[in-house]
Structures are given as C-alpha cells and as structure tokens.
C-alpha positions as CSV (number, residue, x, y, z in Angstrom):
1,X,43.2,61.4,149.4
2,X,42.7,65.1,149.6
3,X,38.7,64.7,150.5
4,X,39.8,62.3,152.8
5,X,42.2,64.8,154.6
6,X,39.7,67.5,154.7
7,X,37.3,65.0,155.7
8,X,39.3,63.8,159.0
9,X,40.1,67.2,159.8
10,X,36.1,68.0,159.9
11,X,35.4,65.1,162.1
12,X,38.6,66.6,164.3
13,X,37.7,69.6,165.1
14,X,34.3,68.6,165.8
15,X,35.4,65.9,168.2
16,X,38.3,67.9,170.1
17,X,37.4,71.7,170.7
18,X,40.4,72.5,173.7
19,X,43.6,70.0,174.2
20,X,45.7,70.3,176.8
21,X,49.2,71.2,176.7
22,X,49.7,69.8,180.6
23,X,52.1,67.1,181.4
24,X,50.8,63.9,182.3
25,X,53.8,63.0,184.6
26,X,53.5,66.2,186.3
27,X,50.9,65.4,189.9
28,X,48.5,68.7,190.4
29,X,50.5,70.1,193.8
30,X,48.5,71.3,196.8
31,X,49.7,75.1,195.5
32,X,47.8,74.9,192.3
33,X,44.9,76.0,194.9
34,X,45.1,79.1,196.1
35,X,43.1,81.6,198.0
36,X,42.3,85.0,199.4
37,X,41.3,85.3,203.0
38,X,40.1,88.6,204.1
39,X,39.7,88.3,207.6
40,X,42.5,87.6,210.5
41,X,41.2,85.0,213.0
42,X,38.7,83.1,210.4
43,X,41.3,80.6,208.1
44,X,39.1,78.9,205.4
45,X,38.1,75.5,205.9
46,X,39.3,74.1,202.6
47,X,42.2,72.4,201.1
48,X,44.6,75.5,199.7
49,X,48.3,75.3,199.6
50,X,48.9,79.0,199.3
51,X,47.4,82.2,200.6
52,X,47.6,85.8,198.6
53,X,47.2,88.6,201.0
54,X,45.2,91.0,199.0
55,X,42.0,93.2,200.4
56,X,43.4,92.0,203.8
57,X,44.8,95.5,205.6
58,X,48.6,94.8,204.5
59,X,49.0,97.0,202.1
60,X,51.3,100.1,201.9
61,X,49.1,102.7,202.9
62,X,47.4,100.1,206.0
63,X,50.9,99.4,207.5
64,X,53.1,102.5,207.6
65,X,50.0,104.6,209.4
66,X,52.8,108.0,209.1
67,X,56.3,108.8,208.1
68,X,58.7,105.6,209.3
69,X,55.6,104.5,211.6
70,X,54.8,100.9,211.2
71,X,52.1,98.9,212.1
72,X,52.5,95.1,211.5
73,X,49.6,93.7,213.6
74,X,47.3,92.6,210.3
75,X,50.9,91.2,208.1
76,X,51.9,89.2,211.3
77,X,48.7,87.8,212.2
78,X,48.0,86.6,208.6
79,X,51.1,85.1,208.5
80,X,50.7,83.5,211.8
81,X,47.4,82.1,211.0
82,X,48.2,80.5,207.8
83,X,51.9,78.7,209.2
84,X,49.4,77.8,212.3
85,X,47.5,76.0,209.3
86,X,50.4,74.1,207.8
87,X,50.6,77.0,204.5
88,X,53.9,78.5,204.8
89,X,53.6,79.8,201.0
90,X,52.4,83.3,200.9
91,X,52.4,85.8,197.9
92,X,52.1,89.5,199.3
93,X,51.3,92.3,197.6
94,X,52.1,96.1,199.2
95,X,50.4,98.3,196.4
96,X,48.5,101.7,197.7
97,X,51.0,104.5,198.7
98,X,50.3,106.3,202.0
99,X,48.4,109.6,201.1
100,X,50.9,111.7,203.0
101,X,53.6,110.1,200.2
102,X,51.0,110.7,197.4
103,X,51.9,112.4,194.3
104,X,48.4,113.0,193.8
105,X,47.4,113.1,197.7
106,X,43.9,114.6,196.8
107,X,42.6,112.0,194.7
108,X,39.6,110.5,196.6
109,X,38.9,108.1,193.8
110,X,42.1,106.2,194.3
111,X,40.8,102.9,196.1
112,X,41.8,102.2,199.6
113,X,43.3,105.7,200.3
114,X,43.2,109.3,198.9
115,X,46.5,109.2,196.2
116,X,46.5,105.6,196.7
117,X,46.9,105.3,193.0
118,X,49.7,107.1,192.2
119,X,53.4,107.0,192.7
120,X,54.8,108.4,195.6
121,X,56.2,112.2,195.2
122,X,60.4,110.8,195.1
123,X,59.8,108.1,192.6
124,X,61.9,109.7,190.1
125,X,64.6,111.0,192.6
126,X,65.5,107.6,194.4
127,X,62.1,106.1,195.3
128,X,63.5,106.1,198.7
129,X,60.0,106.2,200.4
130,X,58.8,102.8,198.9
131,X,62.3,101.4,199.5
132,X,62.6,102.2,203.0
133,X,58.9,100.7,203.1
134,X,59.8,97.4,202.1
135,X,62.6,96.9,203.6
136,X,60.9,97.2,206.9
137,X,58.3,94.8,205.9
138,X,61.2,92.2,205.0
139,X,63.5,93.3,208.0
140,X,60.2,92.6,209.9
141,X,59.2,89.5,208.6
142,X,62.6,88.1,208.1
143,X,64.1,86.2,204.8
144,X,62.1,83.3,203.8
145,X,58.7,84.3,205.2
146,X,56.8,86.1,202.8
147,X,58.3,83.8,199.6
148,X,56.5,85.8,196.8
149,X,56.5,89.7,196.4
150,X,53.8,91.0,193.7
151,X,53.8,93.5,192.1
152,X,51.5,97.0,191.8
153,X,47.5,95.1,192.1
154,X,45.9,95.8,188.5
155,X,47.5,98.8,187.3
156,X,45.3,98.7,184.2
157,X,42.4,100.0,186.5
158,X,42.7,103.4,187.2
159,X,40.9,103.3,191.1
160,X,43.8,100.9,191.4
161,X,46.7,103.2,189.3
162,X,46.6,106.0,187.9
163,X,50.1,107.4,186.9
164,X,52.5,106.4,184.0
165,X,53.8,102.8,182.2
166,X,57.3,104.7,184.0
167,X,56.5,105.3,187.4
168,X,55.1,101.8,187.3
169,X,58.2,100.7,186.0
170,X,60.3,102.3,188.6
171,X,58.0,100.6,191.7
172,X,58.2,97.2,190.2
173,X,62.4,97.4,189.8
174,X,62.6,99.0,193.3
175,X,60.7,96.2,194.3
176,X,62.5,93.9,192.7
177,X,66.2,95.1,193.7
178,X,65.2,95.5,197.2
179,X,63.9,91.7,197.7
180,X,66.5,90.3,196.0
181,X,69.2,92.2,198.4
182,X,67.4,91.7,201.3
183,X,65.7,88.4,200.6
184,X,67.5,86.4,197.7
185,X,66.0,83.5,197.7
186,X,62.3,84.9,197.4
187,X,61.3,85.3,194.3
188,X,58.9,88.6,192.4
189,X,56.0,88.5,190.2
190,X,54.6,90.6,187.8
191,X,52.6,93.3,188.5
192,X,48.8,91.4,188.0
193,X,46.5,92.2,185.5
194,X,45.0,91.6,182.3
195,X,45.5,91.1,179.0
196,X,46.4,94.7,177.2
197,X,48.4,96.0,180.1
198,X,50.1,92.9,180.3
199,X,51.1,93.7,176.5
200,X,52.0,96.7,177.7
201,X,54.1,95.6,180.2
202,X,56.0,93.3,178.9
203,X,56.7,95.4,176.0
204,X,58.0,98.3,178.2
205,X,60.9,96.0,179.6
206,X,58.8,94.4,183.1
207,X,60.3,90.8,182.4
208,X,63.6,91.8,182.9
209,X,62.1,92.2,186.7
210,X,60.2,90.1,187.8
211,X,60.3,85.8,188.0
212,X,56.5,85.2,187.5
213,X,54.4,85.9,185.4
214,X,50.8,86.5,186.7
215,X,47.4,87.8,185.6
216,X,43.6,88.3,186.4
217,X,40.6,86.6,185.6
218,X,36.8,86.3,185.8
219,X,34.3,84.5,183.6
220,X,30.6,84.1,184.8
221,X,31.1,80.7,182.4
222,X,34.3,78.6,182.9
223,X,35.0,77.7,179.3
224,X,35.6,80.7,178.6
225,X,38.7,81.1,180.7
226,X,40.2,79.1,177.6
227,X,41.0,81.8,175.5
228,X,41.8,84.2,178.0
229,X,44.2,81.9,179.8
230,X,46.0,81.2,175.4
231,X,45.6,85.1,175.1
232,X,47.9,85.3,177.9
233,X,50.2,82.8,177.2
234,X,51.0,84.1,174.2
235,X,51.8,87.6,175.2
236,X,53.9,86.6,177.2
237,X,55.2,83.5,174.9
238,X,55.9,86.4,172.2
239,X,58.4,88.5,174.7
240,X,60.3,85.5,175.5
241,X,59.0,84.7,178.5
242,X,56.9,81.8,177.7
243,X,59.2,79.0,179.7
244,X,58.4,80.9,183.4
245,X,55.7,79.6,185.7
246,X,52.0,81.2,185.0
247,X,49.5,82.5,188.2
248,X,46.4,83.0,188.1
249,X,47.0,85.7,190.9
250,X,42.7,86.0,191.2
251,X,40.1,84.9,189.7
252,X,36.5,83.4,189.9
253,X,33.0,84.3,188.6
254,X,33.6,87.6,189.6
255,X,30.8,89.7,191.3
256,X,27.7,88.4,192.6
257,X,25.9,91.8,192.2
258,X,27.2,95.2,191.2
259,X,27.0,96.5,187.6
260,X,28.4,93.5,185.8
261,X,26.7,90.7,188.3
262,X,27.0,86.6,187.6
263,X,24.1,86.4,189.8
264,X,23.1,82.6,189.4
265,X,24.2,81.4,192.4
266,X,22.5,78.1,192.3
267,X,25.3,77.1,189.6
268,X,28.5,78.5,191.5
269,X,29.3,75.0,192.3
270,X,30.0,74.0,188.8
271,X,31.9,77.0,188.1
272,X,34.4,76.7,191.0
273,X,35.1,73.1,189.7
274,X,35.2,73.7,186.0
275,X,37.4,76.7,186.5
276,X,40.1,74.5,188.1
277,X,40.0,71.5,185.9
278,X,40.4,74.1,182.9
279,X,42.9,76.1,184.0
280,X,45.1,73.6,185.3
281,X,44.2,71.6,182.0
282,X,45.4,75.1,180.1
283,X,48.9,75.2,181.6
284,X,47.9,77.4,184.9
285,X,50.4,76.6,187.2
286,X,48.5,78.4,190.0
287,X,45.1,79.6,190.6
288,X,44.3,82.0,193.5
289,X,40.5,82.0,194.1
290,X,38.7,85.9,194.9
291,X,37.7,85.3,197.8
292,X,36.6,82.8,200.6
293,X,34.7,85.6,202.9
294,X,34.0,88.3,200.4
295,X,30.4,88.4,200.3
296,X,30.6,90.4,197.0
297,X,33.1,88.5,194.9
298,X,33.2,84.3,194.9
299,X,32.1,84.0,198.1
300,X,32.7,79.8,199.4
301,X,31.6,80.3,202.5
302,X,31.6,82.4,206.1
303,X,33.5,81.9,209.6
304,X,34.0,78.2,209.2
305,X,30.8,76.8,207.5
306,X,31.5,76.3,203.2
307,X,28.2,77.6,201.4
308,X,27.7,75.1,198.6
309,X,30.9,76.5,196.2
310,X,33.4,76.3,198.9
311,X,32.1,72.7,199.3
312,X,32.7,72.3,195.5
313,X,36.2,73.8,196.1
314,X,37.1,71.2,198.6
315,X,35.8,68.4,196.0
316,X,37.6,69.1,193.2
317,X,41.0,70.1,195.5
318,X,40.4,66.2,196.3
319,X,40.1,65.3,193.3
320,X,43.0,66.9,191.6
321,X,45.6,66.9,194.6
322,X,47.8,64.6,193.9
323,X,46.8,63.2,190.6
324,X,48.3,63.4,187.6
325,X,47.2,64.8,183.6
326,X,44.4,66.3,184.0
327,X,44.3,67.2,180.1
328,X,40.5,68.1,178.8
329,X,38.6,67.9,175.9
330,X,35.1,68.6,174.8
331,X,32.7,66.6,172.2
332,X,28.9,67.8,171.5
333,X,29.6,70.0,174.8
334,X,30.4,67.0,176.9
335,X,33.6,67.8,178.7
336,X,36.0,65.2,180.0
337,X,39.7,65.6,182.0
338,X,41.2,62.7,182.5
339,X,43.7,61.8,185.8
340,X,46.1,59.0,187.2
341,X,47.5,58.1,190.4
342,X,50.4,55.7,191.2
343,X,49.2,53.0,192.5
344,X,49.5,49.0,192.0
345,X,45.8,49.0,191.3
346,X,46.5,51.5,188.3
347,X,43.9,54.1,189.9
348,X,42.2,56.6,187.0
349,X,39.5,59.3,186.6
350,X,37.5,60.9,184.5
351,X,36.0,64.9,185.3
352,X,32.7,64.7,183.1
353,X,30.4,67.7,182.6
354,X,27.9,68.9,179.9
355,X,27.6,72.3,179.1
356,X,24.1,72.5,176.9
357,X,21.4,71.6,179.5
358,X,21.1,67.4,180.7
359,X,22.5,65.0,178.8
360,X,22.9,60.9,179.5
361,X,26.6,59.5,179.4
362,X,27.7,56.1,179.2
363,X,30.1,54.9,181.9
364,X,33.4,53.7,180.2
365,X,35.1,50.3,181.0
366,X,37.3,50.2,184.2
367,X,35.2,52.6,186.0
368,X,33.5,51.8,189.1
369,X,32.4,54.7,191.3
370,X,30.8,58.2,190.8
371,X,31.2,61.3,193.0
372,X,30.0,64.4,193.0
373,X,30.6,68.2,194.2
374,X,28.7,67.7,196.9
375,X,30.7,65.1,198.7
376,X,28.4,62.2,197.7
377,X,29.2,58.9,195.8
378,X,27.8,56.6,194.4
379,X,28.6,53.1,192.5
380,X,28.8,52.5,189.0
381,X,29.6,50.3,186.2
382,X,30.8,49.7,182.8
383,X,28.0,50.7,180.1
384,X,25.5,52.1,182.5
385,X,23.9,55.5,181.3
386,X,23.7,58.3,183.9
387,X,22.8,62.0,183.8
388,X,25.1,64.4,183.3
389,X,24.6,68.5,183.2
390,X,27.0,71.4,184.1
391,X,27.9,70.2,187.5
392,X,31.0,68.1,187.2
393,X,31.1,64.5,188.4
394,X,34.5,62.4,188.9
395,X,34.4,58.8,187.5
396,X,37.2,56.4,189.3
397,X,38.6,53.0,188.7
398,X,39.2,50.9,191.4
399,X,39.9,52.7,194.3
400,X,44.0,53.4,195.7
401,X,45.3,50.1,198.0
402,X,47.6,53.3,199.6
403,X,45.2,56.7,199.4
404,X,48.1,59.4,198.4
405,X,49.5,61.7,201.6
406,X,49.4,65.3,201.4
407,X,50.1,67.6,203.6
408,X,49.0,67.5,206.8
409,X,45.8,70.2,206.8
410,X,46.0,70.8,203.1
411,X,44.1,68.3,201.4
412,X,41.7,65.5,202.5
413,X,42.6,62.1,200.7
414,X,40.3,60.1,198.5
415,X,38.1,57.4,200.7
C-alpha cells in the first residue's frame, strides 16, 4: 500500500505542476484588466475596466508646479477621458515630492524630479506639505472620483525612493488619514513593489494602513509569474493579511530593450495572454498591464491601432470577461484553464498552450470551435488533433443562446 501511495503521488506531480486556488463560482470582472495610459487625448482601444495613472504627469511634483500652486490640467483630463469611455474606476498614485519640498532637493538621480525621492523636509514635524497636497487633489476631484489612492511607486528602487522604512511610513499613514477624512468611502493600497520590501513593509506595521495589498511584476516567460505571484501571497498571508484583495498594480514582460531586454517580440502575443490566464488562475484579483503607449515597456499598440499584443489583450479580455473558473494546470508542458458561462446550452472553454516548442492536442468531447489571439476561428470537433505551441488558443462548447452583457465599451462579447 505504501509503494502504491508513493507511486500515485509520482504520477501526481507529474500530471499537475500549478492548481488553482480561484473560485469557480466567481465570473472574471471587467476590472481584473487593467491598464496604464500615458498619453491624454489617446484612450486605448481595448477592453480594460480600470485605469492606473502612473508615468502620466499627475504626480506630486507634475501638479503642484510651486508652493500651494496647482496645476490640474493632466489629473482632470485623464479622468475625463476614461469616464468619457465608460471606466469610472481609477487607482492614482501621487509619489515624487516637488524639489522645492525636497529633503534632498539636489539629488538629480531621483526620477522624475531632482529630490523626487525623498521625503519632503516637514515629514517628521506634521507632514503638513504632502497633507495639504492631497487634500487639494481630493477637494479638487471631489469624493468618489479617484476610488483608489496608492501608495509611494516602488520604494524598493532607490531612483524611485531613497529615504528611510520611517519616512515611508509616515507618507503612507498621512495618506491614508487624509483620504479616509476627506474621502471615506475610497479605499488605499499599499505602497507597490516587490517581494523583499514588501516583507519589509508589512513587517514595519504598513497593513495597519492601507486596504489593498499590491505588488509589481515582470517575467519575460509567463509561467514564471507563478511563484512570484505564491511568494507574495505568502508574505502577506504570514502578517495576517492574507483575506484582503491582491493587485497586480503593473506588470508585463517588462522592457523591450534596455539592459535587462525581453526582446522577442514576435512572441509578445502569447505572453500578454498567458500572463492573464495565470494570474487570474493564481488568485490575482487585478492585473494592471505597463503600458498601452510605452514604446519601451509592454507596448500593445499606438494612437488607436493595437500592434499584435494589444490585439492578444483584447482576445483573451473576451475570453475571460465574464466567465467563470479559470483554474490552470500543466502536463508534459501542455497548459490548460478551464471556464464556464451560464447559459441553458451549458457553454465551456478550454485556454490550451504548450510551452516546449509544437506539439499536437486532441480536441476533447463537447468542444466545437477554436479561436485564436489573433481574432480568428475556426471549427472543430471531438478527437481531432491540432497544433498547439506557446500561443494560446480557446476551445468552446456550443456557443451562448444569450452572449453575456458587459459593460457598455469595456468588453466585446463572444460571436
């Protein structure tokens, strides 16, 4: 009996390499895809739910140009543009002090501004500056507009922040007491990053104030988000915080040049589409792809006109919107998540992708047609072999008698 254990363990592991901990009854909302715009005047053409405004002029240092002098004209038409879109749910982020606040006004290698990377010079006598900061931004905006305030952008990364776990601390409770008096109904999130400073965080009291947790991350190869995405989970699982939502605040393949490049861009497709299925399969409440028009980081596409990722984006949106499970597993590097619909025709799908080269895969029983990330389809049938490689393709049952409704802009319905 003991052989036979071991045995069926073997065969186990081998068989199942990642299982989901996601709930089947739970449908994949329209927020689970979120993204970065960079430009006013140029919303993405894709299905997102939610906008980050990050590397978008609305920081601290971009909107109060001098002392108690506020310019607005970047926040507001942001704001505008995505309501004018049908996305009302925006996560903001004000890190960079002003350099004439700086503690460290000098610093040219802070990014954005020079000081922009240290706490501002009253942060341990009131922290008045930042205070009186934000709550012009909310007085601005009004309650209810900006629903998400973020806080400091990746303190672990010293162009970003350079000054102490305390000063930190101190920004992210002013933060948080100043939304919640002004604003109570909007909620805070962590101060995004990764994985150690996270640790440190969370060990230096930061749960206490904030609602969300968040973090960063890029992988050139999408399977490997899974252990970053449990890494994370855990930390903040350990400091009892594991019951809160999770948000991928950015993340994507990261640069497509630079010093640490994921230069082949013929396969970005599959990674924007394997990135999604696996987070969302790994308990990712929310992922914010980096970014629709930055032609250095994840780029899916320019003006209005989706390069071949963004197009992939927009597929797999469509494919998850809406649908329920979404659990993955893996066998000899084939890849599977599996979805559901209500519907009386008992709709269901199958995400398959290989991750070793081209492979042939045997169509299960029920399923009838075959799309792609491209947009295409194709029909199918029940013990048919077709080719398979890293590109994802969507298996489906027979098709909805009543296509699902989503919001009106946010996500096209399956035909």
């Amino acid at each position: 009996m003991g052989k036979l254990n071991s045995l069926f363990l073997l065969v186990l592991l081998d068989l199942i390499l990642f299982c989901s901990f996601v709930d089947a009854q739970s449908p994949v909302p329209a927020t689970y895809f979120g993204i970065h715009d960079n430009k006013t005047s140029n919303w993405p053409p894709l299905p997102s739910g939610t906008l980050r405004l990050w590397d978008s002029a609305t920081q601290w240092a971009k909107i109060e140009t001098s002392p108690g002098v506020y310019s607005f004209t970047h926040l507001d038409g942001f704001i505008a543009e995505a309501h004018a879109n049908g996305v009302t749910d925006i996560v903001w982020n004000p890190s960079t002090t002003p350099s004439f606040y700086s503690a460290n006004s000098g610093d040219s290698t802070c990014n954005y501004t020079s000081g922009g990377c240290w706490a501002p010079t009253d942060v341990d006598s009131g922290n008045t500056k930042y205070k009186n900061f934000l709550t012009a931004v909310i007085n601005h905006v009004g309650p209810g507009v900006i629903k998400y305030y973020e806080g400091w952008n990746e303190p672990n990364n010293s162009p970003m922040w350079k000054d102490t776990v305390a000063h930190l601390k101190i920004m992210q409770t002013t933060l948080y007491n100043t939304v919640k008096s002004l604003d109570p109904s909007a909620l805070v999130l962590m101060p995004a990053s990764y994985s150690s400073y996270i640790q440190t965080m969370v060990n230096n009291g930061f749960g206490a104030i904030s609602d969300i947790n968040t973090f960063h991350g890029y992988h050139c190869t999408p399977e490997s988000d899974i252990a970053d995405d449990s890494n994370i989970k855990s930390i903040y699982s350990n400091a009892g915080l594991g019951s809160r939502p999770l948000w991928k605040t950015e993340g994507g393949w990261g640069q497509s040049g630079g010093s640490n490049p994921c230069t082949d861009s013929t396969n970005y497709p599959n990674k924007v589409a394997r990135g999604f299925l696996l987070d969302w399969s790994n308990g990712i409440d929310r992922f914010y792809w980096y970014a629709y028009d930055n032609t250095s980081w994840g780029t899916l596409g320019s003006g209005q006109t989706l390069n071949p990722a963004g197009v992939a984006y927009k597929q797999v949106a469509n494919w998850m919107v809406g649908a329920s499970g979404g659990a993955c597993s893996s066998a000899n590097n084939v890849w599977t998540c599996d979805f559901i619909r209500t519907s009386p025709n008992g709709y269901q799908a199958k995400a398959v992708w290989y991750t070793a080269g081209t492979s042939s895969y045997t169509v299960p029983t029920g399923f009838t047609k075959e799309r792609d990330l491209s947009g295409n389809s194709f029909a199918v049938s029940q013990g048919q072999s077709i080719q398979i490689d890293g590109f994802p393709v969507l298996l489906e049952s027979t098709q909805l008698s009543q296509p699902p409704q989503p919001p009106t802009g946010l996500v096209a319905t399956v035909q």
